[in-house]
TIRO-2110 file (N, C-alpha, C; in Angstrom, 1 decimal):
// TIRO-2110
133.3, 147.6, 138.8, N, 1, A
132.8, 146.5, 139.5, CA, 1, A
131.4, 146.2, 138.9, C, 1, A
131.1, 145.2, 138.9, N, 2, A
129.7, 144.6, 138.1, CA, 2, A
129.0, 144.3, 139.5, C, 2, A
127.9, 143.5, 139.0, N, 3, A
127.0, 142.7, 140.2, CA, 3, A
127.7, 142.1, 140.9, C, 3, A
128.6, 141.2, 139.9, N, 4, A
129.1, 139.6, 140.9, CA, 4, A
130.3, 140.1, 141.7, C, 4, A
130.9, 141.1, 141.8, N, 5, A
131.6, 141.3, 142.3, CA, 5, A
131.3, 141.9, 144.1, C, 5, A
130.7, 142.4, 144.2, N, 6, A
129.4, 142.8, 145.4, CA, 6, A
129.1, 141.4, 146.1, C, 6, A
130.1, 141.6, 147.1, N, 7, A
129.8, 140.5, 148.0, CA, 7, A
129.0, 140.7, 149.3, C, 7, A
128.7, 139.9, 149.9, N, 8, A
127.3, 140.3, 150.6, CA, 8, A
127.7, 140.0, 152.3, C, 8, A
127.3, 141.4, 152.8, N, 9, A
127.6, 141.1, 154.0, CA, 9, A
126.3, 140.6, 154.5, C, 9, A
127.3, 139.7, 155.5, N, 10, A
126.1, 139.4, 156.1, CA, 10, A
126.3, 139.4, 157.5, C, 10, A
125.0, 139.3, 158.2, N, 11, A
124.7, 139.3, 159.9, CA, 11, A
125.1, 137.6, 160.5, C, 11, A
125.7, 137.6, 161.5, N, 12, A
125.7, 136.3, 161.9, CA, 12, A
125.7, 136.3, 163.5, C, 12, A
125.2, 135.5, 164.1, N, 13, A
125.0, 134.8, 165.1, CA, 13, A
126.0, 134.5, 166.1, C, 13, A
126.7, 135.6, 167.0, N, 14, A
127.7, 134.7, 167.7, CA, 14, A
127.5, 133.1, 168.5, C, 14, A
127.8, 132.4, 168.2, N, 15, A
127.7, 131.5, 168.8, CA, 15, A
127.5, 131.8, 170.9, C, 15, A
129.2, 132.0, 170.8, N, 16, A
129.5, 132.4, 172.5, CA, 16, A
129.0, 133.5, 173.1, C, 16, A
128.4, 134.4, 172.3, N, 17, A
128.1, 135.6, 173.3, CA, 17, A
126.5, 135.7, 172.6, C, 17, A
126.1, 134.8, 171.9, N, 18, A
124.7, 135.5, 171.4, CA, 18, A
124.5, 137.1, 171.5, C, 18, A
125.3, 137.4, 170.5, N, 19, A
125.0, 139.0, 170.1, CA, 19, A
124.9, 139.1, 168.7, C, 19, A
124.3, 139.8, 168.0, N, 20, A
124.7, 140.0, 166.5, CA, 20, A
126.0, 140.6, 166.2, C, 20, A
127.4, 140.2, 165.4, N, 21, A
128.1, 140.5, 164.9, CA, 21, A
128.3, 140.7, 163.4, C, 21, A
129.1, 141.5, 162.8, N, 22, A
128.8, 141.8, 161.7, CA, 22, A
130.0, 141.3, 160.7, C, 22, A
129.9, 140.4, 159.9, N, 23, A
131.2, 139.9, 158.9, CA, 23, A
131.3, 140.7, 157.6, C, 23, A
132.5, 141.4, 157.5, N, 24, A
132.7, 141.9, 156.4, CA, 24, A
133.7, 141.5, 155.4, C, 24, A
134.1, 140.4, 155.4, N, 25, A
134.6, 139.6, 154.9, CA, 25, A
134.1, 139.1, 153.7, C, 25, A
135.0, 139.2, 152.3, N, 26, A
134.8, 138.6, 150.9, CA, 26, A
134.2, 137.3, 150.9, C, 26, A
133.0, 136.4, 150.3, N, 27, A
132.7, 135.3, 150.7, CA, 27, A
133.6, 134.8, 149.5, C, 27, A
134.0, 135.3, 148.7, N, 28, A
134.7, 134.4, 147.9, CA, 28, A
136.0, 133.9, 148.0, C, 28, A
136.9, 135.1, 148.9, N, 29, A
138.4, 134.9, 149.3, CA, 29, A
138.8, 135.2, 150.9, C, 29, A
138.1, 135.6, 151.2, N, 30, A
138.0, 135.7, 152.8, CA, 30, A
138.9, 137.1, 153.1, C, 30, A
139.1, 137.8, 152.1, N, 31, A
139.4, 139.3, 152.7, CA, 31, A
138.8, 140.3, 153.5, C, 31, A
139.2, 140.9, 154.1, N, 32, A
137.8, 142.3, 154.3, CA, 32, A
137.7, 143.0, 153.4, C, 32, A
136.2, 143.1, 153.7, N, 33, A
135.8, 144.2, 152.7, CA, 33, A
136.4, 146.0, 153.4, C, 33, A
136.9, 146.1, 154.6, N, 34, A
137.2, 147.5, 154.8, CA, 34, A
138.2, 147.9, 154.8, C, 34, A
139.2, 146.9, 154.2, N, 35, A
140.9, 147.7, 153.8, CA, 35, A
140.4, 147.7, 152.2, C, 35, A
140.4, 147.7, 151.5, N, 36, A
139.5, 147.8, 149.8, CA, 36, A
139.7, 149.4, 149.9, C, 36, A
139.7, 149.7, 148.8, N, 37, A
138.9, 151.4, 148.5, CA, 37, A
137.2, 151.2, 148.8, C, 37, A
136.8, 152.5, 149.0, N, 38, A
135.4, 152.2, 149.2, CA, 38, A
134.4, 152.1, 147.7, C, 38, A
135.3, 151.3, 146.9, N, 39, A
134.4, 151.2, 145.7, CA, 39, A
133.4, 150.3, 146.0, C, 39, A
133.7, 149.3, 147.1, N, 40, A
132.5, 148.2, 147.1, CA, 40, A
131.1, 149.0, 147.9, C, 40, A
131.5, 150.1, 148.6, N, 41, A
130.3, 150.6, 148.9, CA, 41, A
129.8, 151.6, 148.2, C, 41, A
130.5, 152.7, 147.6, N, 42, A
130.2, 153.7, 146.5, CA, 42, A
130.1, 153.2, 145.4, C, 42, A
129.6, 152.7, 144.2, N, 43, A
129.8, 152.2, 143.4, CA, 43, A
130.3, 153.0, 142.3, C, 43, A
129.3, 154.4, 142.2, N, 44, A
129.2, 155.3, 141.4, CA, 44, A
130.1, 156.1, 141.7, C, 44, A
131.0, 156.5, 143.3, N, 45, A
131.4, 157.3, 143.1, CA, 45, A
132.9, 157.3, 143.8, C, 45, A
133.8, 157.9, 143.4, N, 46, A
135.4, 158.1, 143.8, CA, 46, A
135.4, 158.6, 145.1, C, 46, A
135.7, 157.7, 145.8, N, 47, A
135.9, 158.6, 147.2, CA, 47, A
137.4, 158.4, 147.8, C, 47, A
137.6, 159.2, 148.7, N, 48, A
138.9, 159.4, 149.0, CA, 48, A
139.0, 159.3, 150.6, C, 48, A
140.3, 158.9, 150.9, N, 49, A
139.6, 158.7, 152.6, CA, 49, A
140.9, 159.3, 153.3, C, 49, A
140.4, 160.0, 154.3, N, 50, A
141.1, 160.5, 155.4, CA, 50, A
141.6, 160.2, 156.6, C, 50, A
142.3, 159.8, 157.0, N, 51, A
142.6, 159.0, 158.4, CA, 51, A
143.2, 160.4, 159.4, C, 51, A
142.3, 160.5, 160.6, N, 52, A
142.7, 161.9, 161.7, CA, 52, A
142.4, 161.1, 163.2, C, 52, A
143.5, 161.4, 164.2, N, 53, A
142.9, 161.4, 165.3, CA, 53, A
141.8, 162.6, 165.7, C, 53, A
142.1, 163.5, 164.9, N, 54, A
140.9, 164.5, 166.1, CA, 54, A
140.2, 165.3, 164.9, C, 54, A
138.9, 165.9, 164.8, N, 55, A
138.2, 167.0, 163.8, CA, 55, A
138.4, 168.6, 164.9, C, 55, A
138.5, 168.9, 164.1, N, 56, A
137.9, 170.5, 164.7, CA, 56, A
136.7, 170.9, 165.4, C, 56, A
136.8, 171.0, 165.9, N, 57, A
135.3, 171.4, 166.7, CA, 57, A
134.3, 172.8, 165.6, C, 57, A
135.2, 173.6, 165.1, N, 58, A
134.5, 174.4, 164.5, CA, 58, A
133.9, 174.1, 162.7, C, 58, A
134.5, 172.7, 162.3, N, 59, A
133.7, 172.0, 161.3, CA, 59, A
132.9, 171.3, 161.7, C, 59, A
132.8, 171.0, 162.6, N, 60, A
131.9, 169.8, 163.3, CA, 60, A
130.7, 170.7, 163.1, C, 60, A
131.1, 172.1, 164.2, N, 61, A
129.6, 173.0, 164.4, CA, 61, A
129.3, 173.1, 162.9, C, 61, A
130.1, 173.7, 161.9, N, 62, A
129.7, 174.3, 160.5, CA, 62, A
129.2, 173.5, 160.0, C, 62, A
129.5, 172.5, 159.9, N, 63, A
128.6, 171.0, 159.5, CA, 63, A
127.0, 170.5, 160.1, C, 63, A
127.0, 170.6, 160.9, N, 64, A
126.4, 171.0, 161.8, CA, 64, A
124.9, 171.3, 161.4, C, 64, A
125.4, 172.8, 161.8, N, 65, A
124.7, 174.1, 161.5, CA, 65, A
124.2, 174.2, 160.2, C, 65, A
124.8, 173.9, 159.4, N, 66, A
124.4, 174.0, 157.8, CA, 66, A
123.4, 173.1, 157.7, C, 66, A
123.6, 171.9, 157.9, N, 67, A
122.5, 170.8, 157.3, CA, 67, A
121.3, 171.7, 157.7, C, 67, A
121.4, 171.8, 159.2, N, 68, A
120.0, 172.1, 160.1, CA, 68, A
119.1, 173.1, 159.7, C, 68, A
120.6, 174.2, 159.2, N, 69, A
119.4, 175.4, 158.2, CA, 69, A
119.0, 175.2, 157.5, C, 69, A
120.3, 174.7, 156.4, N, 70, A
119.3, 174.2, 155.3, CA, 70, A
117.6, 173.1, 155.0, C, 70, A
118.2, 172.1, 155.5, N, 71, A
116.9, 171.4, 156.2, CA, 71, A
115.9, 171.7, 156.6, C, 71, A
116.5, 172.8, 157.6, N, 72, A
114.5, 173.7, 157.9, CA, 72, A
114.1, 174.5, 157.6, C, 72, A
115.3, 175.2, 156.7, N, 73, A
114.7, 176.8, 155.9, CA, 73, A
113.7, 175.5, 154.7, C, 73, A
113.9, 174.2, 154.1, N, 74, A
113.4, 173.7, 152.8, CA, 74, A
111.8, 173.1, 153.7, C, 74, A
112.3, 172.1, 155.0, N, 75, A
111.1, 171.5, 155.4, CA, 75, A
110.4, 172.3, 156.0, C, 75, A
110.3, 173.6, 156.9, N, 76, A
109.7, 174.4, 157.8, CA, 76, A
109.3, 175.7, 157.4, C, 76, A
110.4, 176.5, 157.4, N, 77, A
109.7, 177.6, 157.1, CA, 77, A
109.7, 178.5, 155.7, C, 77, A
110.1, 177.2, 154.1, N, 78, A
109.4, 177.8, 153.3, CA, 78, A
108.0, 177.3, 153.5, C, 78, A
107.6, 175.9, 153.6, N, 79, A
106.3, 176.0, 153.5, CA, 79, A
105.2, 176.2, 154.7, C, 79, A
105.8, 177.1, 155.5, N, 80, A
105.0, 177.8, 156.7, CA, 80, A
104.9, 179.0, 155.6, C, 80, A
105.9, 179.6, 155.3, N, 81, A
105.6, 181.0, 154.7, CA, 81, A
104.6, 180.6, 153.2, C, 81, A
104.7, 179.3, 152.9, N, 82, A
103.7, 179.5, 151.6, CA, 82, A
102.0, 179.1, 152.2, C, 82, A
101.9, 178.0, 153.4, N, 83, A
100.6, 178.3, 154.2, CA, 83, A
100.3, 179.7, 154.8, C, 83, A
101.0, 180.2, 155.3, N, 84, A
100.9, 181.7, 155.7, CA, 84, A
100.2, 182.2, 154.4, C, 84, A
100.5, 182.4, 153.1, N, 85, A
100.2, 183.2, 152.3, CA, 85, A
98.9, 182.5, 151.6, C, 85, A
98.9, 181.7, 151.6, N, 86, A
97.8, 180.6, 151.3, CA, 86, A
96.4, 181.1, 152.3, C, 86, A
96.8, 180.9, 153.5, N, 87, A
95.6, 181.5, 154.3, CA, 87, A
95.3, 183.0, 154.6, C, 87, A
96.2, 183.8, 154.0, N, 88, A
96.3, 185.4, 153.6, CA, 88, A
94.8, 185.4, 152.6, C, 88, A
94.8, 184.7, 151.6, N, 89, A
93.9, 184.7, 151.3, CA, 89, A
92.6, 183.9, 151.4, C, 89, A
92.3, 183.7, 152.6, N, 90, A
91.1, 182.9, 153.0, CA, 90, A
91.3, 181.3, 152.9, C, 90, A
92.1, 180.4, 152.8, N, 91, A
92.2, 178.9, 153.1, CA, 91, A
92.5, 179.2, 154.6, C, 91, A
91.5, 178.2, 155.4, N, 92, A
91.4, 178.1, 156.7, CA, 92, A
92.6, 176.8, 157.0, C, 92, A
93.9, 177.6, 157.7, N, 93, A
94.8, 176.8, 158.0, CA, 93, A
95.3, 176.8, 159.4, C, 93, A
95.7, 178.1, 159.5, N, 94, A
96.3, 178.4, 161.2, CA, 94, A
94.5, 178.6, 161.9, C, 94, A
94.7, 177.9, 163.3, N, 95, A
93.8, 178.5, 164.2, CA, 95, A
94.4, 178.9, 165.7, C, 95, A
93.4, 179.6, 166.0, N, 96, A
93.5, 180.0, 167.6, CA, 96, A
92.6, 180.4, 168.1, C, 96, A
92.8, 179.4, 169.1, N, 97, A
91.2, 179.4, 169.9, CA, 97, A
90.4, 178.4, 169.3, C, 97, A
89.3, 178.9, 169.2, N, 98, A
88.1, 178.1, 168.0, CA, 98, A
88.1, 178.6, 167.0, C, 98, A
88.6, 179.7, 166.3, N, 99, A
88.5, 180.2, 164.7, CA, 99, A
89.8, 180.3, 164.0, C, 99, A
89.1, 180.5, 163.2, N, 100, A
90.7, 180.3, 161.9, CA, 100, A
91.3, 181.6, 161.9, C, 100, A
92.4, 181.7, 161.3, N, 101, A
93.1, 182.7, 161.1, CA, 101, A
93.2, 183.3, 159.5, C, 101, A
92.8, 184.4, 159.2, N, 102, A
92.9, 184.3, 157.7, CA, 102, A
93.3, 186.0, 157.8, C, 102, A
93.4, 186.4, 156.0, N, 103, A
93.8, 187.7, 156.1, CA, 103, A
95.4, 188.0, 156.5, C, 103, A
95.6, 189.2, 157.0, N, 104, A
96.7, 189.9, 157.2, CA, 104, A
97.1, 188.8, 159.0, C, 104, A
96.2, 188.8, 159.7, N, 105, A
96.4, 188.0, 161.1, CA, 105, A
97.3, 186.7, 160.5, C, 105, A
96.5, 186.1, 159.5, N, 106, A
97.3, 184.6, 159.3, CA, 106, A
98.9, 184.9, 158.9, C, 106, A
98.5, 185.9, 158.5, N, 107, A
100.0, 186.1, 157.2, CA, 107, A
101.1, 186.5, 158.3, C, 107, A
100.8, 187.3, 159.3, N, 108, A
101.6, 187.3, 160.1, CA, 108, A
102.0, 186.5, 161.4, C, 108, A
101.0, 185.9, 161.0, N, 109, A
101.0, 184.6, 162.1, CA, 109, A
102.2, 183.6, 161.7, C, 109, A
102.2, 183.3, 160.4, N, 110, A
103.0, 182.0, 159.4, CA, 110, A
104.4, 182.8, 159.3, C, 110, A
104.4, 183.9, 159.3, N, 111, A
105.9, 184.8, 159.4, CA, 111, A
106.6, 184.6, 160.7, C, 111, A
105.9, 184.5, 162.0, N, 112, A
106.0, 184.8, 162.9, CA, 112, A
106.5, 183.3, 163.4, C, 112, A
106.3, 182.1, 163.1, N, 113, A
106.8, 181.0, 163.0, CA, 113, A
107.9, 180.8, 162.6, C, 113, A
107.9, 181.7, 160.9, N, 114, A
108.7, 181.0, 160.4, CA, 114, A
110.4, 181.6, 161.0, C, 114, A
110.0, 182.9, 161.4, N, 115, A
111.1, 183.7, 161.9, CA, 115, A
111.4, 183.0, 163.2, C, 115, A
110.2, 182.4, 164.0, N, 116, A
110.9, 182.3, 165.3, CA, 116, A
111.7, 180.7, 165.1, C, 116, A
111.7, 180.1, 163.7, N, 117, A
111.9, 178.8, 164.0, CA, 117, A
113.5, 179.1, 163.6, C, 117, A
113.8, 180.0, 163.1, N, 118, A
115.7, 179.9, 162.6, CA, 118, A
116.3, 180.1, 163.9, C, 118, A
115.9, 180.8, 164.9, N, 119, A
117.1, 180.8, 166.4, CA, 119, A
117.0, 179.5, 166.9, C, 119, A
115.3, 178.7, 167.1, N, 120, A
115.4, 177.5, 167.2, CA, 120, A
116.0, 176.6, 166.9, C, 120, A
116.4, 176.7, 165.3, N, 121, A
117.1, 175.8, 164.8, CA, 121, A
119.0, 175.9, 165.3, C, 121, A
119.4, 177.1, 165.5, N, 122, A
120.5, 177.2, 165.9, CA, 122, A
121.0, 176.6, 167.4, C, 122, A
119.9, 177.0, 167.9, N, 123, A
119.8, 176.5, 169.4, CA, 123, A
120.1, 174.6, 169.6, C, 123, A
119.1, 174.0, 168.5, N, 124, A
118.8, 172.9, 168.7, CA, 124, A
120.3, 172.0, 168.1, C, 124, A
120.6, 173.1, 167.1, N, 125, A
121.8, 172.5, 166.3, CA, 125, A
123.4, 172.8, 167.7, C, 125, A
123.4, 173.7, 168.3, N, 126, A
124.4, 174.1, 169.1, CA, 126, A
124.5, 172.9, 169.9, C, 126, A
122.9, 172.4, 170.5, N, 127, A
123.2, 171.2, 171.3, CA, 127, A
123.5, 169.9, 170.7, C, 127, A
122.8, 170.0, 169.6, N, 128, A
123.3, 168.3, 168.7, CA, 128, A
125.0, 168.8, 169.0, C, 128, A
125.7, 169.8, 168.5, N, 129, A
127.4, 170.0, 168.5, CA, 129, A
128.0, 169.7, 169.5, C, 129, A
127.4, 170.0, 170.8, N, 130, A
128.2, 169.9, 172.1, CA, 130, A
128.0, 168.4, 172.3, C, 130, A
126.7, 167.5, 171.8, N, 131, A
127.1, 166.3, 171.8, CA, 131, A
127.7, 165.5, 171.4, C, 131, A
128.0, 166.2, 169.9, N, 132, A
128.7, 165.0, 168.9, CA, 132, A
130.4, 165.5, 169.5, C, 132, A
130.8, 167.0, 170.0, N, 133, A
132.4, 167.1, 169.9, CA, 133, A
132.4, 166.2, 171.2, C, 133, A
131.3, 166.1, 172.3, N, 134, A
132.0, 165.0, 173.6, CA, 134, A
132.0, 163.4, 173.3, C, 134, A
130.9, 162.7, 172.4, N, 135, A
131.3, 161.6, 171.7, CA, 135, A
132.4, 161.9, 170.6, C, 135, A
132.7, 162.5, 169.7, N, 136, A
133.7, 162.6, 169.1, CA, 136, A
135.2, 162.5, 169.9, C, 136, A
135.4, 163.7, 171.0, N, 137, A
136.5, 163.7, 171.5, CA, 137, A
136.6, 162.1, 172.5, C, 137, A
135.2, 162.1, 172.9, N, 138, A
135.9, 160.3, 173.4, CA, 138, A
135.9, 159.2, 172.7, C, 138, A
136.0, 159.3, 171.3, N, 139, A
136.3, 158.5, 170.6, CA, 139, A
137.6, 158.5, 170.0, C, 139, A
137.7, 159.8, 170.1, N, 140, A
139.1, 160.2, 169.1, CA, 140, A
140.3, 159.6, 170.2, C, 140, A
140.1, 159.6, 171.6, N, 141, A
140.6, 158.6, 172.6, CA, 141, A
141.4, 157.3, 172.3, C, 141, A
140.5, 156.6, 172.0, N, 142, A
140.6, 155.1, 171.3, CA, 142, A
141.0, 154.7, 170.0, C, 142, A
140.5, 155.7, 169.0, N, 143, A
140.7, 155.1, 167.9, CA, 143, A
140.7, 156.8, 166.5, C, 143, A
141.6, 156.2, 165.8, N, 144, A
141.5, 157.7, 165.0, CA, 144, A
140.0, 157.2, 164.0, C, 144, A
139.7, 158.2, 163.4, N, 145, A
138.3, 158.8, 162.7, CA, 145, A
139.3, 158.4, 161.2, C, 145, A
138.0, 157.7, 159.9, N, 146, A
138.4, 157.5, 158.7, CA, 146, A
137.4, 158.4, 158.2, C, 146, A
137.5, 159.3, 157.5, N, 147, A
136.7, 160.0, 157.0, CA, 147, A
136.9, 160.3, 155.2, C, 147, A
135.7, 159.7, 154.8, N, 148, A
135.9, 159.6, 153.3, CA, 148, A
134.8, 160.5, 152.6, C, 148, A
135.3, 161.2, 151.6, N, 149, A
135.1, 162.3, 150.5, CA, 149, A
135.0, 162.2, 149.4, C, 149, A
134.1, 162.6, 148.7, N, 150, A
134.0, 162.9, 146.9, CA, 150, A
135.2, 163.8, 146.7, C, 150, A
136.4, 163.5, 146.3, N, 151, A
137.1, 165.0, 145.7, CA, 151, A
136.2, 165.8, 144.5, C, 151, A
137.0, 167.3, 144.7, N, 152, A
136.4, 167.7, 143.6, CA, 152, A
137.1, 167.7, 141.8, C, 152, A
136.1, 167.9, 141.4, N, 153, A
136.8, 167.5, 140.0, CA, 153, A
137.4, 168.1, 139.4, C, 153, A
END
């Protein structure tokens, strides 16, 4: 697919209900664009799609759970543990109270974060899960789930 082929959705105006509705419709032939393979939205890449009434609850969590570690082990507590070490040697970063924390106190200060933030993260991810399987399961209700994939190569 080139440029011209990328048709443009666009937002439009209900007339009768003044709400925004969304037309996904070819402006050139008047198809939808979401019976198509998803090449009009991936351009670059092969995706493959899945049609399920219901997911698992225990990929849901695994899914889950992974981003959240991963995500906080990269945004949180590596670079807590590299300010920890950073103020190990005298950069005034952590305080408490009115003075800084430096030396061996800081370094165990920035550990002490970074350890307490992984049960947090589990905690916080358990409850994102219990939300997404009760919107998931009352969606799976109504309508089955399309779920699309990079195969592997």
């Amino acid at each position: 697919m080139d440029r011209r082929d990328i048709a443009v959705i666009r937002a439009r105006r209900s007339v009768a209900s003044r709400r925004r509705t969304w037309d996904f419709r070819d402006s050139r032939d008047g198809s939808c664009l979401l019976d198509r393979p998803l090449q009009w939205y991936h351009l670059t890449m092969q995706t493959e799609k899945v049609i399920s009434q219901r997911l698992d609850f225990g990929t849901v969590f695994r899914i889950v759970l992974t981003g959240n570690l991963i995500g906080s082990l990269i945004c949180v507590v590596v670079p807590m543990l590299v300010l920890s070490l950073l103020s190990a040697f005298g950069v005034q970063i952590f305080k408490s109270g009115d003075e800084y924390l430096t030396g061996i106190r800081a370094l165990l200060a920035g550990v002490a974060v970074a350890v307490i933030w992984i049960p947090w993260t589990v905690f916080w991810s358990t409850a994102t899960w219990l939300s997404l399987i009760l919107g998931l399961w009352l969606y799976s209700k109504f309508r089955p789930f399309a779920i699309c994939y990079k195969p592997l190569p």
